[in-house]
ZAMARSE-200230 format. One line per 10 residues: number of its first residue (from 1); their letters; for each residue x, y, z of C-alpha. Coordinates in steps of 0.5 Angstrom, whole numbers, plus 500, padded with zeros to 3 digits. Layout:
! ZAMARSE-200230
NUM> A> X,Y,Z ~ ...
***
This chain:
! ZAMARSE-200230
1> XXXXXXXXXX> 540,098,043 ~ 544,099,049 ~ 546,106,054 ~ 553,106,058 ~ 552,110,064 ~ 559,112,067 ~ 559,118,072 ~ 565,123,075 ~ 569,129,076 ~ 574,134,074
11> XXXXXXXXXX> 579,134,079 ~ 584,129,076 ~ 582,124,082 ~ 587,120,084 ~ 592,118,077 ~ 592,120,071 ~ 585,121,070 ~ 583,125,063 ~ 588,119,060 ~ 584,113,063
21> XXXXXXXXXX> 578,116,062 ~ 579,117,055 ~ 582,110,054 ~ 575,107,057 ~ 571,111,053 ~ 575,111,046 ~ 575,103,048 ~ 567,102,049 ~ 565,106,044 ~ 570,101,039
31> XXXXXXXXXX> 565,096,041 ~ 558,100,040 ~ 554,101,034 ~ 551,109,032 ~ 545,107,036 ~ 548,106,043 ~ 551,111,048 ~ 555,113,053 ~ 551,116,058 ~ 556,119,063
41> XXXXXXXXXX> 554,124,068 ~ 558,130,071 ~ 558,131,079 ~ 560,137,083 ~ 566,139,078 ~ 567,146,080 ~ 564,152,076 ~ 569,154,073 ~ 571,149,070 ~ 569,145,063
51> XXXXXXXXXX> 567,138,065 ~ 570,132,064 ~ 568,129,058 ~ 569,136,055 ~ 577,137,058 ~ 579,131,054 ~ 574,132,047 ~ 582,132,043 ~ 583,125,046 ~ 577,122,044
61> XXXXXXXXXX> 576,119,038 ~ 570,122,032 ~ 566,115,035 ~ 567,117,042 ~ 565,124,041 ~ 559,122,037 ~ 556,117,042 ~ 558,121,049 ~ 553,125,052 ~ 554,129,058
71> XXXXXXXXXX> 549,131,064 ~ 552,136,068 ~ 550,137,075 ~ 553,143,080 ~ 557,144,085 ~ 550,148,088 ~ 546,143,087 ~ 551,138,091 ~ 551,143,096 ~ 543,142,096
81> XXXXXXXXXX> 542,135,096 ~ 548,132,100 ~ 545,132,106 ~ 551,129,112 ~ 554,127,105 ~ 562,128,106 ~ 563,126,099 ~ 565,130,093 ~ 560,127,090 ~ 554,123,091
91> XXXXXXXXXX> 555,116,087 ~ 548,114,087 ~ 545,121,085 ~ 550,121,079 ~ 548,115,076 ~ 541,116,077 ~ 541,121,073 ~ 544,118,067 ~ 539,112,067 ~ 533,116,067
101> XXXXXXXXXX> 536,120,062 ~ 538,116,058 ~ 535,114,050 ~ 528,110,053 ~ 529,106,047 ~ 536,102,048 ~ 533,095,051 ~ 540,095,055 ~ 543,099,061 ~ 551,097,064
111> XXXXXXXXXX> 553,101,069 ~ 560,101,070 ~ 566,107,071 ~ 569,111,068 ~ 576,108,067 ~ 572,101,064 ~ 575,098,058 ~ 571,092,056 ~ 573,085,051 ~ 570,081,047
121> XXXXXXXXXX> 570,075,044 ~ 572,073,037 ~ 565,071,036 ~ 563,078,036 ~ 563,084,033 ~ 561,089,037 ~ 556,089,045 ~ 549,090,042 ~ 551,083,038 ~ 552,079,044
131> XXXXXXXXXX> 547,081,047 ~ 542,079,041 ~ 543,072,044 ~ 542,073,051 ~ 536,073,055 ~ 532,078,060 ~ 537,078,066 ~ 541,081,071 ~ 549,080,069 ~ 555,081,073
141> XXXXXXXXXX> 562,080,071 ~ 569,079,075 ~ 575,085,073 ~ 581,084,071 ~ 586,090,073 ~ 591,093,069 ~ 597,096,072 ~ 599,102,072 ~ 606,101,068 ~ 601,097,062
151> XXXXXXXXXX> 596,101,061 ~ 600,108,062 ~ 604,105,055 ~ 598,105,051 ~ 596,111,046 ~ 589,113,048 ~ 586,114,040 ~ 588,107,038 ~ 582,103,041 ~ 583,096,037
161> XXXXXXXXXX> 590,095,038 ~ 589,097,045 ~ 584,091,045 ~ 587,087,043 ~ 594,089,046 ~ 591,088,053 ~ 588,081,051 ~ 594,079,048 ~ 598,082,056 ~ 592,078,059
171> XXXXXXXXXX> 593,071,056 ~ 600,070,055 ~ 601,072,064 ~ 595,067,066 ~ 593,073,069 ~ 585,072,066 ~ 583,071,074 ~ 576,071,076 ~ 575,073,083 ~ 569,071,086
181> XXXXXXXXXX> 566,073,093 ~ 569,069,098 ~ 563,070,102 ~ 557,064,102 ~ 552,068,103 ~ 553,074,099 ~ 555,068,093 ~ 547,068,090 ~ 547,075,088 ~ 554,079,089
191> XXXXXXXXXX> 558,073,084 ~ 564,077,084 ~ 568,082,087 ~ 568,089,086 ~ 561,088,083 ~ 561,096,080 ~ 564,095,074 ~ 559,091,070 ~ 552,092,073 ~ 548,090,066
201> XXXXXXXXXX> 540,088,066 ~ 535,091,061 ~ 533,098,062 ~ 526,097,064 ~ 529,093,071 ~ 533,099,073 ~ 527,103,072 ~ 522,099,076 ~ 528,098,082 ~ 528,106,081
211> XXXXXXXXXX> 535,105,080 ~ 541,105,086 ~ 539,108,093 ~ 539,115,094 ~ 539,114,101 ~ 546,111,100 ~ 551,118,100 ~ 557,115,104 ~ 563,111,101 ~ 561,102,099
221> XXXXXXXXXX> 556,099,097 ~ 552,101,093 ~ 554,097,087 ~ 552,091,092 ~ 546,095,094 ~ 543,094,087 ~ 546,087,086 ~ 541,084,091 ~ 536,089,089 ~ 536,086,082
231> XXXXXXXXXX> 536,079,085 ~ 530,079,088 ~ 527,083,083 ~ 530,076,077 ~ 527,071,081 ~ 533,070,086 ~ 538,069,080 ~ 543,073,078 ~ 548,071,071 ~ 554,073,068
241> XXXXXXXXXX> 558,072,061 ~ 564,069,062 ~ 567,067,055 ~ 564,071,052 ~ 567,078,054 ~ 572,081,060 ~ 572,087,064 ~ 578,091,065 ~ 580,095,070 ~ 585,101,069
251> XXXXXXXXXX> 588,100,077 ~ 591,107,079 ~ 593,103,087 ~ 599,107,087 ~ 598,114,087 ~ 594,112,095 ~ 588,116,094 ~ 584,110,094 ~ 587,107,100 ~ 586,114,104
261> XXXXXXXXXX> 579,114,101 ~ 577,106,104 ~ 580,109,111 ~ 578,116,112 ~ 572,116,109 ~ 565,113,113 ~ 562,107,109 ~ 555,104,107 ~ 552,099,113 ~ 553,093,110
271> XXXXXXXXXX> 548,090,114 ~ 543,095,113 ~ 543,096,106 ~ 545,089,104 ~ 545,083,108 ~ 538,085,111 ~ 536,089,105 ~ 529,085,102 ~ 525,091,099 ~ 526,091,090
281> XXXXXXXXXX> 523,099,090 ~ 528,105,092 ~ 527,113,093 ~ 522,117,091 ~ 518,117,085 ~ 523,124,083 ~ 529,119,084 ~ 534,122,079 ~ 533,129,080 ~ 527,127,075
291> XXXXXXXXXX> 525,134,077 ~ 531,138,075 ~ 533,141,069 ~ 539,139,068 ~ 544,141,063 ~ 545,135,058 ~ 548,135,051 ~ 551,132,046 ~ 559,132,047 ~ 560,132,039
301> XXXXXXXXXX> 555,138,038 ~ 558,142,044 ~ 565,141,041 ~ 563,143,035 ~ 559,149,036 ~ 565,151,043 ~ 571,149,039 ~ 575,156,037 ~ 577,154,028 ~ 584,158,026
311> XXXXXXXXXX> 585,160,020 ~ 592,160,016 ~ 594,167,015 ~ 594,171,008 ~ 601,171,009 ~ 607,168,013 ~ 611,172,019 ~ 618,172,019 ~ 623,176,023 ~ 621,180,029
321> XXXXXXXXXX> 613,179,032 ~ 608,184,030 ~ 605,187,037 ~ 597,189,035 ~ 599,197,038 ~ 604,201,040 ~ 607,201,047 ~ 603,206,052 ~ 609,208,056 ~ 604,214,060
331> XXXXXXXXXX> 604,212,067 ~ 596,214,066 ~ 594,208,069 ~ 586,208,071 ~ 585,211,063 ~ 588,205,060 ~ 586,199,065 ~ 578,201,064 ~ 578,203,056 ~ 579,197,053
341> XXXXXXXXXX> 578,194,046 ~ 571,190,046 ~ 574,185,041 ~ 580,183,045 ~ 576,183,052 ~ 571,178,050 ~ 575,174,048 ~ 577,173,055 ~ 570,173,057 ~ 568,167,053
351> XXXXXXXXXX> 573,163,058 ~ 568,164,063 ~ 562,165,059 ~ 562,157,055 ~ 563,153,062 ~ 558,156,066 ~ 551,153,066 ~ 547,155,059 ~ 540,156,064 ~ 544,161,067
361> XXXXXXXXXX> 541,169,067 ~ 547,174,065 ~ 545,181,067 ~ 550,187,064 ~ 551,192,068 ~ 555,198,064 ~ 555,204,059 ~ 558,201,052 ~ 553,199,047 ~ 558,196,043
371> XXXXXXXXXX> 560,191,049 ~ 553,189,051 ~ 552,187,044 ~ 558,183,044 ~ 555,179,050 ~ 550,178,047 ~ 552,176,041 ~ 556,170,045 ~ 551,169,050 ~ 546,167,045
381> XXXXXXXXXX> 551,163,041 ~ 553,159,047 ~ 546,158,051 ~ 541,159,045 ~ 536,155,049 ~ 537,159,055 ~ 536,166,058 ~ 537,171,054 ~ 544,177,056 ~ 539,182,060
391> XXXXXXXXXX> 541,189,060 ~ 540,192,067 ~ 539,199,065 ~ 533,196,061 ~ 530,192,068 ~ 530,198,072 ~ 525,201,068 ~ 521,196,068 ~ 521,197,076 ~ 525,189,075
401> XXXXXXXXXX> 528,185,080 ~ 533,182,077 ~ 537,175,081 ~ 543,175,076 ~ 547,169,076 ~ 553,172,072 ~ 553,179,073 ~ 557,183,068 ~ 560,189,071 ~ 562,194,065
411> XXXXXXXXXX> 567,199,068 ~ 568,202,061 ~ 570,209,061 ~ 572,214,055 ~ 574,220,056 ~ 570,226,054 ~ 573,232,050 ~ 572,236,057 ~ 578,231,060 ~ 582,230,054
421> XXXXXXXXXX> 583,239,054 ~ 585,239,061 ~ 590,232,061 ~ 593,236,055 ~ 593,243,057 ~ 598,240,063 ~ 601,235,059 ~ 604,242,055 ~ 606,245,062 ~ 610,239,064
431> XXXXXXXXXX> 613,238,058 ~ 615,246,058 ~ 618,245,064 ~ 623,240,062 ~ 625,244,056 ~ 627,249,062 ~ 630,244,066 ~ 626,245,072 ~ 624,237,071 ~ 626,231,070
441> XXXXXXXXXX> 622,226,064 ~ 620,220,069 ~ 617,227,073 ~ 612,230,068 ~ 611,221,066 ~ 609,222,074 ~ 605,229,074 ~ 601,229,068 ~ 599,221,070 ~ 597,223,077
451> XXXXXXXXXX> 593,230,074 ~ 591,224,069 ~ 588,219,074 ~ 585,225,078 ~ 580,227,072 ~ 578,221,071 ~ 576,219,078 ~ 572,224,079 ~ 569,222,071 ~ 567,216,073
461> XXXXXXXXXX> 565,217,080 ~ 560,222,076 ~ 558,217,071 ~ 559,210,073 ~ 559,210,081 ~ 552,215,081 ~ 550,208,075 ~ 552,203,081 ~ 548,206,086 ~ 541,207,081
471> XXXXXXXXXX> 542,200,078 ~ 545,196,083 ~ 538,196,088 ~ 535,193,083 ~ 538,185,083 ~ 538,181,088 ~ 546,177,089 ~ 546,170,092 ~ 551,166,095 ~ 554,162,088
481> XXXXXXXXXX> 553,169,084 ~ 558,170,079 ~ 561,178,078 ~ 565,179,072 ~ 568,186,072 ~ 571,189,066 ~ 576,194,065 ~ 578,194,072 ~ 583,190,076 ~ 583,189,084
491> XXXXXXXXXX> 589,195,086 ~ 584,200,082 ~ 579,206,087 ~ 573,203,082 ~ 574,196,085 ~ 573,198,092 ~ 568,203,089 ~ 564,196,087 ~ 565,192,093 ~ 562,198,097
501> XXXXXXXXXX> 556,198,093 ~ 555,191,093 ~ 556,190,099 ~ 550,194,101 ~ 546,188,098 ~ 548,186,105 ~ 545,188,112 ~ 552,188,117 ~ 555,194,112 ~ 551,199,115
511> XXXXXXXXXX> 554,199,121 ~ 561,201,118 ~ 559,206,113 ~ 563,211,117 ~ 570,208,117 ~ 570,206,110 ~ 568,212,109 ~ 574,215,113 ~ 578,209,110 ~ 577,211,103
521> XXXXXXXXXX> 579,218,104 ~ 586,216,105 ~ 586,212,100 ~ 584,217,096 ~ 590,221,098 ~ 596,216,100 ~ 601,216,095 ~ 604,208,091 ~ 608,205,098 ~ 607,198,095
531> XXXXXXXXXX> 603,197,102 ~ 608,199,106 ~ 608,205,110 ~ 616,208,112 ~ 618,214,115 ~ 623,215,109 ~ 616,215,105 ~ 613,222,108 ~ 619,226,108 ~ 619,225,100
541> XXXXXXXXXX> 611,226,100 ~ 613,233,104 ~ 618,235,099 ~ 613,233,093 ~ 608,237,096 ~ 612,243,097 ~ 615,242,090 ~ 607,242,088 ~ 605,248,091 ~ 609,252,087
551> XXXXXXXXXX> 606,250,080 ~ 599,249,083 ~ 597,257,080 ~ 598,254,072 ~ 595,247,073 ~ 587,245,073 ~ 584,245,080 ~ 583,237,081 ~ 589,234,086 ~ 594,232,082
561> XXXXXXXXXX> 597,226,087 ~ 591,222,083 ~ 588,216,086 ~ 590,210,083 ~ 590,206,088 ~ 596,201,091 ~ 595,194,095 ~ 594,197,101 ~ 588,200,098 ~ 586,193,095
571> XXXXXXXXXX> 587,190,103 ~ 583,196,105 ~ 577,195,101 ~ 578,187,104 ~ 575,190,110 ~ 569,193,106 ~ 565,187,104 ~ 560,186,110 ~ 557,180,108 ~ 558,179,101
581> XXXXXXXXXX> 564,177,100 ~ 568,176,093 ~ 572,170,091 ~ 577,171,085 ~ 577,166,081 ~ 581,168,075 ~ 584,175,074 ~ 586,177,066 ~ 590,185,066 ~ 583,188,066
591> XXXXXXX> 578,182,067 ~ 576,179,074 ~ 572,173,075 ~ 569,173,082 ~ 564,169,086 ~ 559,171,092 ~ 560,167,098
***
């Protein structure tokens, strides 16, 4: 019978907002029906994180959970609409969404916020049996603040004693005070402050207004924008339904991010967009992104399929904890960053994968089948209406052109049994050595590791670089564009190798390529200072050097110094991004997400 409409986003605004929002939901959805809902739209929360709704799922009762739907707009499509905006996040756009999208057979649409709880007359047992015996009309409600301290002592999954806490809180400080508007001439159609909180009317109403002025995208008013609207479209009137229920109103003053906002923040033309507004009809015949596809689900149905189970273990843990392998302690760095285990590195990705937008088209870049396959698998089960996980191997043969909005790059690397015999050959050289007392443990760990690190750069340069370099031409990168790497980390000659190849996407690279090439040289033989560059340093890399040379006729020709590369290598390559620049977004040992800019 009727849709709550409510918007936000996740950035914690001003205090404690995952636990007001959780009350308010729990709290309408106390006084719903199963044919009702909670329509709240989700506006400009970044992409890498869940929304707000989703954030708070584990505080919401099954009822909750069950009538909340959730439409997600990103933060690309704020940057596409907002115009001179200065908003995080466009009010009016937001709702409008939630209208046009919300169950056109529910006679009733209430826009209010997200931090909204209401109260009922005893009369009634839920809102859509009040409004059986109330006419077609616009209704306003005046608010009732909570304090901070009041609302802060309730438990979020207890709805019913919180109703009836608060009234009773209500009722025995006479706090149940209605503020009407002070100003005759707005009295006929803004009856109370604060007008926001409890816009009900029937849905034909608000689609026959076009819902609230999108032209509205500074701070006020837009609340008395459609009050005055709604009054000229009723017939000049305007009621309410005092007696029959209140509008709480969860304050959240204290924290001082409202008064920076009503202060520091251009506002609405009050004059323009109320006082003189005489049109019923707003926007475009679009209006409310009628036109785009939005991301728009079910919250109990995205819990439920996202929601990791745990199952009780066959048999109890007592004592020391289990490791799931042996320690590596070899210093062989570039083998044990890019030969990860599958299993336990999507199980990072899926982090990144679930809050990323289920239109979006993920292209994988690599050379391990049983990865991709994993992708795919958990693409499809995230998104199962959406793209299916791309193969860039594949596209290219097909002289496809791909524009990734999630590119997995794979650096997945397995050493052939040529690298193998040779790392193992030096190893025995080594350990020989130390028998003889001609070096120390900590300097075979050293030499094998470097020798090691050498042979498999060149491995990879010959198989996974030449890979970039044949596959990379073929996708476009936007700004906004996820890069998630695989068995790399940013201190690492791979990552450089990477940035290089997609910086080609970009014009400005060219007139660089000379000094990136003369500055990868010297990475390339730069031994670990941990960035710092000290005269101590070249003196102990010369004794090195010399001690090298003497045992160079029984190693393998590759250098044995290796090219693992320190942080001064990562500040280098930041020099070589030429326009695409890469943005971390979350780092996990041999995970990184990245976003083009």
């Amino acid at each position: 019978m009727i849709s709550i409409i409510a918007y936000g986003r996740n950035d914690n605004y001003s205090y404690n907002l995952v636990k007001r929002t959780a009350l308010a939901f729990n709290c309408l959805a106390e006084l719903l029906t199963s044919d009702d809902e909670i329509v709240f739209t989700d506006y400009n929360t970044p992409d890498h994180l869940p929304t707000l709704p989703e954030a708070i799922w584990d505080t919401l009762t099954d009822k909750a959970l069950r009538l909340v739907k959730v439409i997600r707009i990103s933060a690309a499509l704020h940057e596409a609409i907002k115009k001179d905006s200065p908003l995080p996040i466009l009010e009016n756009v937001s709702r409008n969404a939630a209208i046009v999208r919300s169950n056109a057979q529910n006679h009733w649409i209430l826009s209010t916020n997200p931090d909204v709880l209401l109260v009922l007359s005893s009369h009634w047992q839920n809102l859509p049996e009040l409004l059986a015996g109330v006419n077609d009309s616009f209704y306003e409600m005046p608010r009732m603040d909570i304090p901070e301290s009041v609302w802060s002592s309730l438990k979020r999954t207890d709805p019913e004693a919180n109703i009836r806490t608060l009234r009773d809180w209500l009722v025995c400080h006479r706090a149940a005070i209605a503020e009407t508007s002070p100003d005759w001439q707005f009295q006929k159609y803004i009856l109370f402050d604060a007008p926001g909180d409890f816009q009900l009317a029937p849905r034909e109403y608000f689609v026959r207004l076009r819902g609230f002025d999108e032209s509205m995208n500074k701070y006020f008013h837009s609340d008395s924008n459609l009050a005055k609207r709604m009054w000229l479209l009723n017939g000049e009137r305007t009621d309410h339904l005092l007696g029959k229920l209140w509008v709480l109103h969860q304050d959240h003053y204290l924290s001082g991010e409202w008064a920076k906002t009503v202060t520091g923040i251009v506002h609405n033309d009050l004059s323009v967009h109320v006082t003189c507004q005489n049109k019923v009809e707003a926007n475009e015949a679009d209006w409310g992104l009628q036109n785009i596809q939005l991301p728009t689900f079910a919250l109990s149905e995205k819990i439920k399929r996202e929601r990791v189970s745990f199952s009780d273990p066959a048999t109890s843990i007592d004592g020391d904890l289990p490791m799931s392998q042996e320690v590596d302690w070899r210093t062989q760095s570039l083998y044990r960053l890019c030969h990860y285990q599958p299993e336990v590195l999507v199980l990072y990705l899926r982090e990144s994968l679930r809050v990323a937008s289920p239109d979006s088209l993920l292209v994988y870049i690599g050379q391990n089948a049983a990865t991709f396959e994993l992708v795919r698998r958990m693409w499809d089960d995230i998104s199962p209406s959406g793209y299916p996980a791309r193969d860039l191997s594949a596209a290219a043969d097909k002289e496809e052109i791909l524009a990734p909005d999630i590119l997995l790059v794979d650096s997945y690397y397995e050493r052939s049994e040529y690298v193998q015999r040779r790392v193992r050959l030096v190893t025995e050289q080594m350990e020989r050595r130390l028998n003889k007392g001609q070096m120390t443990e900590q300097q075979v760990l050293e030499e094998v590791g470097n020798f090691a690190n050498g042979a498999d750069y060149d491995a990879l340069r010959s198989k996974l670089f030449s890979l970039w370099e044949k596959l990379l031409p073929r996708i476009t990168l936007r700004s906004g564009t996820l890069v998630i790497v695989m068995g790399c980390n940013m201190y690492s000659g791979v990552y450089t190798k990477l940035k290089e190849e997609l910086a080609k996407r970009g014009e400005s690279l060219k007139a660089n390529l000379a000094r990136r090439k003369r500055l990868a040289a010297a990475a390339t033989m730069y031994v670990s200072t941990g960035g710092k560059r000290k005269d101590p340093w070249k003196t102990i890399n010369r004794i090195r050097w010399l001690q090298r040379s003497l045992f160079r006729n029984g190693t393998a020709p590759e250098r044995i110094q290796g090219v693992t590369l320190p942080q001064h290598a990562f500040r280098q390559g930041d020099q070589l991004t030429g326009v695409v620049e890469l943005l971390p977004l979350y780092i996990h040992h041999r995970l990184m997400v990245l976003r083009v800019n």
